[in-house]
C-alpha positions as CSV (number, residue, x, y, z in Angstrom):
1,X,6.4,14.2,22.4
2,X,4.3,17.2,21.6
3,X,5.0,17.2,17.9
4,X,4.4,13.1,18.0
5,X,0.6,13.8,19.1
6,X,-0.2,16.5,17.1
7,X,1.4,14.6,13.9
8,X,-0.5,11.5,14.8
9,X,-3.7,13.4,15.9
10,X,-3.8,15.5,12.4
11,X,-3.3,12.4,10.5
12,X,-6.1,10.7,12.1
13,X,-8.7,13.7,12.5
14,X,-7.8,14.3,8.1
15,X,-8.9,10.7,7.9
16,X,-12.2,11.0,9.6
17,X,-12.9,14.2,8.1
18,X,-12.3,12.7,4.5
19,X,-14.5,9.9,5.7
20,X,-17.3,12.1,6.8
21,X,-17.0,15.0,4.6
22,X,-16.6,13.0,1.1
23,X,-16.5,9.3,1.1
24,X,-19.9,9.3,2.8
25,X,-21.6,11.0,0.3
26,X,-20.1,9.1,-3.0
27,X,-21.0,6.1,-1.1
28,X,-24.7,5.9,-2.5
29,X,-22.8,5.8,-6.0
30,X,-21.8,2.4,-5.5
31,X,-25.4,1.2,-5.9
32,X,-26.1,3.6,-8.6
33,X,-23.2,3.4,-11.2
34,X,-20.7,1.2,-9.3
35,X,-17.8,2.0,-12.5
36,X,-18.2,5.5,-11.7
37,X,-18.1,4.7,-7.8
38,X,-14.9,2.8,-8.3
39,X,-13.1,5.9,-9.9
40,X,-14.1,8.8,-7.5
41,X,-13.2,6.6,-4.5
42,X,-10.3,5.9,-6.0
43,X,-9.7,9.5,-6.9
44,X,-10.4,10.4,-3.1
45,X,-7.9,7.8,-1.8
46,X,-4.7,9.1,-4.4
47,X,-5.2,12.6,-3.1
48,X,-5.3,11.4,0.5
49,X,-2.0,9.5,0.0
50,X,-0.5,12.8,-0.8
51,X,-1.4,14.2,2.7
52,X,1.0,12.3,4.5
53,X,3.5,12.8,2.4
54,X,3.7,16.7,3.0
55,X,3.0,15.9,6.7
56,X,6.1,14.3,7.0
57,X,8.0,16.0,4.6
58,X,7.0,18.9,4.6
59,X,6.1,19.5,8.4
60,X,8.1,16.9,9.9
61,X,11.1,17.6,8.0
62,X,11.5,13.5,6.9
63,X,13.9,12.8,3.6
64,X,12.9,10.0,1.7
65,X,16.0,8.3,-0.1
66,X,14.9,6.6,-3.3
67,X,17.0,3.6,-4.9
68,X,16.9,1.6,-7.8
69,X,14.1,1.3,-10.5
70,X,10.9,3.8,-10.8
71,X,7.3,2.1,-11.0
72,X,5.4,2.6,-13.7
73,X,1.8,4.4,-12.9
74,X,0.0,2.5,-15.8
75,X,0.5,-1.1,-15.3
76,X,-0.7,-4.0,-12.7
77,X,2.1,-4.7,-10.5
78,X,2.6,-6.5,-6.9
79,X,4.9,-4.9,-4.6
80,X,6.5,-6.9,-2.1
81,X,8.4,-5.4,1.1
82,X,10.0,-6.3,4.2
83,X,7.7,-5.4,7.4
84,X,10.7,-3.6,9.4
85,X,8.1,-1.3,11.7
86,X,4.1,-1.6,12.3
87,X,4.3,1.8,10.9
88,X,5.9,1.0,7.7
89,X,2.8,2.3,5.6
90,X,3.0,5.7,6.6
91,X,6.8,6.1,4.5
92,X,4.8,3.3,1.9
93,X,3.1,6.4,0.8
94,X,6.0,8.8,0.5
95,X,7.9,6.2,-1.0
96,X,5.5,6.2,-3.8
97,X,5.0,9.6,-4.5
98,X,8.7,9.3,-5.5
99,X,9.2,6.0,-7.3
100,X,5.8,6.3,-9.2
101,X,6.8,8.5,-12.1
102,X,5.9,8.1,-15.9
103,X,8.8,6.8,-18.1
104,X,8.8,7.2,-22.0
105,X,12.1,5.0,-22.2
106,X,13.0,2.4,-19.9
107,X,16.3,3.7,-19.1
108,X,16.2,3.8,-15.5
109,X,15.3,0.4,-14.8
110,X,18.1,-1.9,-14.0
111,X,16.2,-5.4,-14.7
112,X,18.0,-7.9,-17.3
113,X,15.1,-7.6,-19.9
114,X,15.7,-3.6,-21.1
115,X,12.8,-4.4,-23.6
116,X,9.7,-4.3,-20.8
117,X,6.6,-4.0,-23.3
118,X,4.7,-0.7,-22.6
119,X,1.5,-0.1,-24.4
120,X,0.7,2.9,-25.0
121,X,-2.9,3.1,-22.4
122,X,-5.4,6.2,-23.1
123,X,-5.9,8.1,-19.9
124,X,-9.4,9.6,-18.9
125,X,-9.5,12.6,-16.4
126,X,-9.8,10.3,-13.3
127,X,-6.5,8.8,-14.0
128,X,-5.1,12.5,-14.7
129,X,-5.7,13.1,-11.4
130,X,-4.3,10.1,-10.0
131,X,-1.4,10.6,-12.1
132,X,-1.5,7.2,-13.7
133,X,-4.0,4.1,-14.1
134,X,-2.9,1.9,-11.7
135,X,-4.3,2.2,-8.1
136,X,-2.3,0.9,-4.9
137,X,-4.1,-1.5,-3.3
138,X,-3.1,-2.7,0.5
139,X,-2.9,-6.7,1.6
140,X,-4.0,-5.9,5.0
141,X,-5.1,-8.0,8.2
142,X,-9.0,-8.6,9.0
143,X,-9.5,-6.6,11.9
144,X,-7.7,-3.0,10.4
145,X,-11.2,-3.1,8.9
146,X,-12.4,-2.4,11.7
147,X,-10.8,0.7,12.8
148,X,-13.2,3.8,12.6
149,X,-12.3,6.3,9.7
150,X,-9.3,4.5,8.3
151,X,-10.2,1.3,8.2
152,X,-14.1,2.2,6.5
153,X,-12.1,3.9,4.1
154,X,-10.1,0.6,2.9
155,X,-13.6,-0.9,2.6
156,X,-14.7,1.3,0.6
157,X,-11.4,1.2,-1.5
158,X,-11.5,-2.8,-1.7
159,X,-8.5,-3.5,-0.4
160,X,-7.5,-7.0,0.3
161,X,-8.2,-7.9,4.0
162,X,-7.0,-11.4,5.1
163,X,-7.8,-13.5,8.6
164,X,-4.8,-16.1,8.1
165,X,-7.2,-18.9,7.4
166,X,-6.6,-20.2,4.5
167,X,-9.5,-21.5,3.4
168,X,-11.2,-18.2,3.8
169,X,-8.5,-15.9,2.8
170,X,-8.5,-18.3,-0.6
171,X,-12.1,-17.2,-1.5
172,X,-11.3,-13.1,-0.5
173,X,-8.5,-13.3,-2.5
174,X,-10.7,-15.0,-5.2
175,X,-13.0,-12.2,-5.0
176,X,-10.1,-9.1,-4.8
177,X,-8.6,-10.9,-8.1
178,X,-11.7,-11.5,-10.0
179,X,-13.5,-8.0,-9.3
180,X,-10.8,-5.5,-10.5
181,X,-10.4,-8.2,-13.6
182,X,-14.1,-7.8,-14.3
183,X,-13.3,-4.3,-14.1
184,X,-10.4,-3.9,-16.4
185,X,-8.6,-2.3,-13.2
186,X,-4.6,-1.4,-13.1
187,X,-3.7,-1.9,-9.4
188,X,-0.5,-1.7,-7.7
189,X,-1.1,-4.6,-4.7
190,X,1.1,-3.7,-1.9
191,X,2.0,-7.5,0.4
192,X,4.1,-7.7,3.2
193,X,4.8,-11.5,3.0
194,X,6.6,-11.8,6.3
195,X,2.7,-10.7,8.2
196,X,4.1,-8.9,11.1
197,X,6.8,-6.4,11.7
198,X,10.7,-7.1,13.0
199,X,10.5,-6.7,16.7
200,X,12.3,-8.8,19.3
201,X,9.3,-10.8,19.4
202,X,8.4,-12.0,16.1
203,X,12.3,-11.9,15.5
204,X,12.5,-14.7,18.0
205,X,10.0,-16.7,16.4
206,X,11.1,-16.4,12.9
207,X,14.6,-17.9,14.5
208,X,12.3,-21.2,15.8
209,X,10.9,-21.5,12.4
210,X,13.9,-21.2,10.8
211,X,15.5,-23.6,13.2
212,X,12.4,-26.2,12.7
213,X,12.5,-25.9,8.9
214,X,16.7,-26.3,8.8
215,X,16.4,-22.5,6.6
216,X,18.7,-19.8,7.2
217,X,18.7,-17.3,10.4
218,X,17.9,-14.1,9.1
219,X,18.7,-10.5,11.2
220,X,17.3,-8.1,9.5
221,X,14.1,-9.9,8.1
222,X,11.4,-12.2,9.0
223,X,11.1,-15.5,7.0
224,X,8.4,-14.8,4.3
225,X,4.9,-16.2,4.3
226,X,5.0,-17.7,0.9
227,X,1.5,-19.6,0.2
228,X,-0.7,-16.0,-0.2
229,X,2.1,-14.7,-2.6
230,X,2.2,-17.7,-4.7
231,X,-1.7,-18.0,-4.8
232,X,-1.9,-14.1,-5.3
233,X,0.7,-14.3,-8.2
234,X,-0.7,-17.0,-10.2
235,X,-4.1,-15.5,-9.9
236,X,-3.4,-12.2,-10.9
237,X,-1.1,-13.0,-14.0
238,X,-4.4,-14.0,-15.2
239,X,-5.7,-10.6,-15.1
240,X,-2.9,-8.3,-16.8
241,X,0.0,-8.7,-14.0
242,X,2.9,-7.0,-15.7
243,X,5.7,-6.9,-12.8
244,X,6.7,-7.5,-9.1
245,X,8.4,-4.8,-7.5
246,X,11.1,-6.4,-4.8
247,X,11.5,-3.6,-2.0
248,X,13.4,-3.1,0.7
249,X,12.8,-0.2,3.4
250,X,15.7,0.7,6.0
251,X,15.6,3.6,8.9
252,X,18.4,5.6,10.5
253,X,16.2,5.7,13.9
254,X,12.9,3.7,13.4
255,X,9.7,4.1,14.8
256,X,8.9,0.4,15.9
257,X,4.8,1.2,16.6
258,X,2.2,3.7,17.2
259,X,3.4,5.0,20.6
260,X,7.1,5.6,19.3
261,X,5.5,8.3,17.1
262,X,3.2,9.2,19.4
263,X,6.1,9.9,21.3
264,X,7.4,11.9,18.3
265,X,10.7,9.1,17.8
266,X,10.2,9.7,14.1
267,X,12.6,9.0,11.5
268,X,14.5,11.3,9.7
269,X,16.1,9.6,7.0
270,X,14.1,6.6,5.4
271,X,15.6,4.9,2.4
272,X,13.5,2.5,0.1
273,X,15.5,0.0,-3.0
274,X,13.0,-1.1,-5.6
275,X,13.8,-3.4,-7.8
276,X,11.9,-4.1,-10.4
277,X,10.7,-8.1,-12.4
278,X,9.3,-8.5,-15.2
279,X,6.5,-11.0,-14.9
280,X,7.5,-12.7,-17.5
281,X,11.2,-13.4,-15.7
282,X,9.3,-14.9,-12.7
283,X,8.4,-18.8,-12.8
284,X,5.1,-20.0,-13.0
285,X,4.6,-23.0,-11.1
286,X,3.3,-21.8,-7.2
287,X,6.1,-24.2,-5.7
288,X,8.5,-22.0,-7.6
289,X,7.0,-19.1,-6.7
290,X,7.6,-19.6,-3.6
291,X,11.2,-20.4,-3.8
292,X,11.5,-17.3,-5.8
293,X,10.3,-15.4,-3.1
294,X,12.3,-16.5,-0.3
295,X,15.3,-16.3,-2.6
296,X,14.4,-12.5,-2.8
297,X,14.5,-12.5,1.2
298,X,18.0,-14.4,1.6
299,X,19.2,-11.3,-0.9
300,X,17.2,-9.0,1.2
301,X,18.8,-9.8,4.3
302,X,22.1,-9.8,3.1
303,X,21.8,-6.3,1.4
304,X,20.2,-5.1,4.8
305,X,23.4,-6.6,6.3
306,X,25.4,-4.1,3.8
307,X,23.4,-1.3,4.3
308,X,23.7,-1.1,8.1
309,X,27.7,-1.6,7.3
310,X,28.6,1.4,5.0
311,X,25.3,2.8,3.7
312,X,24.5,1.2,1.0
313,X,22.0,-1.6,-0.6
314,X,22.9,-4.4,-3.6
315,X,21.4,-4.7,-6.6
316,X,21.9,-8.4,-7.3
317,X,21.5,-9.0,-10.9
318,X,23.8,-6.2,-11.2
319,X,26.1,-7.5,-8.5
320,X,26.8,-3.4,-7.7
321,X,24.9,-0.9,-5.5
322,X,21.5,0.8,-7.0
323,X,20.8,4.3,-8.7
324,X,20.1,6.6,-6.5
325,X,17.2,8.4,-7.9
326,X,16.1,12.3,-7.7
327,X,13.2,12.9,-5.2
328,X,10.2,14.4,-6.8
329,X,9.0,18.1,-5.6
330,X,6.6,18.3,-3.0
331,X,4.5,21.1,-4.8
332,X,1.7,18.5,-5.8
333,X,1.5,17.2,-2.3
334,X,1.4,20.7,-0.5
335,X,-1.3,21.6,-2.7
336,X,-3.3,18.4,-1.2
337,X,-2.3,19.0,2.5
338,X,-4.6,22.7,1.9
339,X,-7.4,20.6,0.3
340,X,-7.3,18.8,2.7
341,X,-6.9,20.8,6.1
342,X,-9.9,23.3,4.4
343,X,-12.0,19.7,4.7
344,X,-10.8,19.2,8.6
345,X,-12.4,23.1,8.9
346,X,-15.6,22.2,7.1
347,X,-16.2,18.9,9.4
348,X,-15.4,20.9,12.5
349,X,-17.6,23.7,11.4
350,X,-20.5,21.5,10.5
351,X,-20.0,18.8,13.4
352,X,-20.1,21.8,16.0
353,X,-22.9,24.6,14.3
354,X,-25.1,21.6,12.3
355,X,-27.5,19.3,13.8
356,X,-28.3,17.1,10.4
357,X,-24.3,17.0,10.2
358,X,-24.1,15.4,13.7
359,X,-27.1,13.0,12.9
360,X,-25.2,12.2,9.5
361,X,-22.0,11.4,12.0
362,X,-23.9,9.2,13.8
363,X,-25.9,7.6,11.2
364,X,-22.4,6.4,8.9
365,X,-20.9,5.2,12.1
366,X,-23.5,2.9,13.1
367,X,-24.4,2.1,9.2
368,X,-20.3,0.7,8.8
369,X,-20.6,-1.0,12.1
370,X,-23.7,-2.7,11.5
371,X,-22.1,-3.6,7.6
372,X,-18.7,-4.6,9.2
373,X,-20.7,-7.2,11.7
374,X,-23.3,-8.6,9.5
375,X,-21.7,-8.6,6.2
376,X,-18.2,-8.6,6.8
377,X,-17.8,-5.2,5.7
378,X,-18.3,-2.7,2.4
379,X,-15.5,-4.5,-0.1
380,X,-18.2,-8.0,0.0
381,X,-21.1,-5.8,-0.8
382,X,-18.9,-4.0,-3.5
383,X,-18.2,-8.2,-5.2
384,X,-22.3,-8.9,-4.4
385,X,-23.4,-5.5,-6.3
386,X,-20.5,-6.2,-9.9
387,X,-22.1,-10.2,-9.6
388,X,-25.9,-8.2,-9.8
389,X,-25.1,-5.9,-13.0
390,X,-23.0,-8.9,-14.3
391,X,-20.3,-6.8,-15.8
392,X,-17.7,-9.9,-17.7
């Protein structure tokens, strides 16, 4: 249990450090020169995904087993996974330090169309940094926005936060679509279609729906939600959309929520299959879309089923099992576990020595409180302020 807390108490203390220490300052950018804004926050954000990565690889000793295709850093993409644990973004990020490498030939991607078009796209020193143009981006739910530190962060960050109303998800999604096209943005949008994870619970449910819509039972998926994908899809082919990434996660011993790894029930083996689509293979009509999609879960399901058996996922197209890929090194991500535990010094030093630091601390908090209540948070001043400077 001991290693559980401290894991889960470092990760969250590096969070509100960042959040204090740098994202507070840059914030003022936004209203200043919101293109710059968009890049350094986006900066910050791809050098704290590497933290977690060495904290549970490096410290916590996790192997992450990568199958299948390698996503390409440069290009707008949707990523769709199953939701097997309500801690599933914690490997999301180790899971893409591995599969997100540069390719100059496609010949590690197992898709049917070998000849993926791949412009050639300058890079500036942001994206150096970031190690490609395309940022990930999180479909996440309403009230995570909430969540002091992390979820201030995603505001800033615009990711995608959705209430399960329709009508009002409709216009955020809207907004997410249209402001990073105004923007000329690559983004990598990360959607868990099935909207909650696979406990007993929600397992149960899925088995009424199923039973109530004459589908399939499924045991080691939810049925998807299939309306935000199809929406989501159709709006951001508009925009540059270039692929969909189909992946699968599996565990050897996984942590179901916050307590098991609290409790320090942490993995040690966690393998991830993507599968990569060219947009151009996927249908266009949002009925079809949808089919699509819950085609990719009946495959999902049944290569689950296989990989519990003997070890192993399916590559359908291919009818065989996936590449198993070569895990990047870690060097990159230790370097950004120092950066980053010299920032958790810094806020400790000036939070305990520094009165203007504490009133800053207090100031931010009640500023995103205040912003989360009235306005709904920092992503719908972020659409209000590109409307103002009318950028087309």
């Amino acid at each position: 249990m001991a290693t559980g807390v401290l894991v889960c108490a470092a990760w969250y203390y590096t969070i509100l450090a960042g959040f204090y220490v740098l994202y507070c300052p840059v914030l003022y950018l936004m209203f200043i020169k919101h293109i710059l804004y968009r890049k350094v926050v986006d900066v910050l954000f791809s050098l704290w995904e590497l933290y977690p990565v060495a904290l549970f690889q490096w410290c916590c000793n996790t192997e992450l087993h990568h199958y299948g295709d390698h996503v390409n850093p440069d290009e707008t993409t949707i990523i769709v996974m199953n939701h097997r644990t309500r801690v599933d973004w914690n490997y999301v990020w180790i899971a893409l330090y591995h599969a997100t490498q540069k390719r100059e030939r496609n010949t590690d991607c197992t898709c049917k169309d070998k000849n993926i078009k791949k412009p050639e796209l300058k890079r500036d020193l942001f994206n150096v940094i970031t190690r490609g143009k395309s940022k990930i981006k999180f479909v996440l739910k309403d009230e995570i926005k909430t969540v002091p530190g992390m979820g201030w962060i995603m505001q800033l960050n615009y990711f995608l936060y959705v209430k399960r109303n329709w009508q009002q998800d409709e216009v955020s999604m809207t907004q997410f679509v249209d402001y990073y096209k105004r923007l000329r943005y690559h983004h990598q949008v990360v959607l868990f279609p099935e909207g909650t994870d696979l406990s007993e619970d929600n397992r149960r449910r899925s088995e009424k729906f199923a039973l109530s819509r004459q589908l399939p039972n499924f045991e080691f998926v939810l049925h998807p939600r299939t309306t935000g994908w199809a929406v989501l899809c159709s709006r951001l082919r508009t925009s540059g959309l270039a692929s969909v990434y189909d992946v699968t996660v599996a565990y050897d011993a996984p942590a179901q929520t916050e307590m098991d790894l609290l409790h320090g029930k942490m993995p040690k083996h966690v393998h991830f299959h993507f599968k990569r689509y060219d947009i151009d293979d996927l249908p266009y009509e949002e009925e079809e879309l949808r089919t699509w999609l819950q085609d990719r879960w009946k495959e999902k399901n049944a290569s689950l089923e296989r990989f519990h058996k003997d070890g192993s996922f399916i590559d359908f197209p291919l009818n065989a099992a996936p590449k198993i890929q070569e895990p990047r090194p870690l060097g990159v991500a230790k370097l950004a576990f120092v950066f980053w535990t010299v920032i958790d010094v810094l806020f400790i030093f000036w939070l305990y020595y520094s009165v203007l630091f504490k009133f800053w601390v207090i100031y931010h908090t009640l500023l995103f409180i205040l912003v989360t209540k009235y306005f709904g948070g920092f992503h719908n001043i972020q659409y209000r302020i590109l409307d103002k400077i009318n950028i087309r």
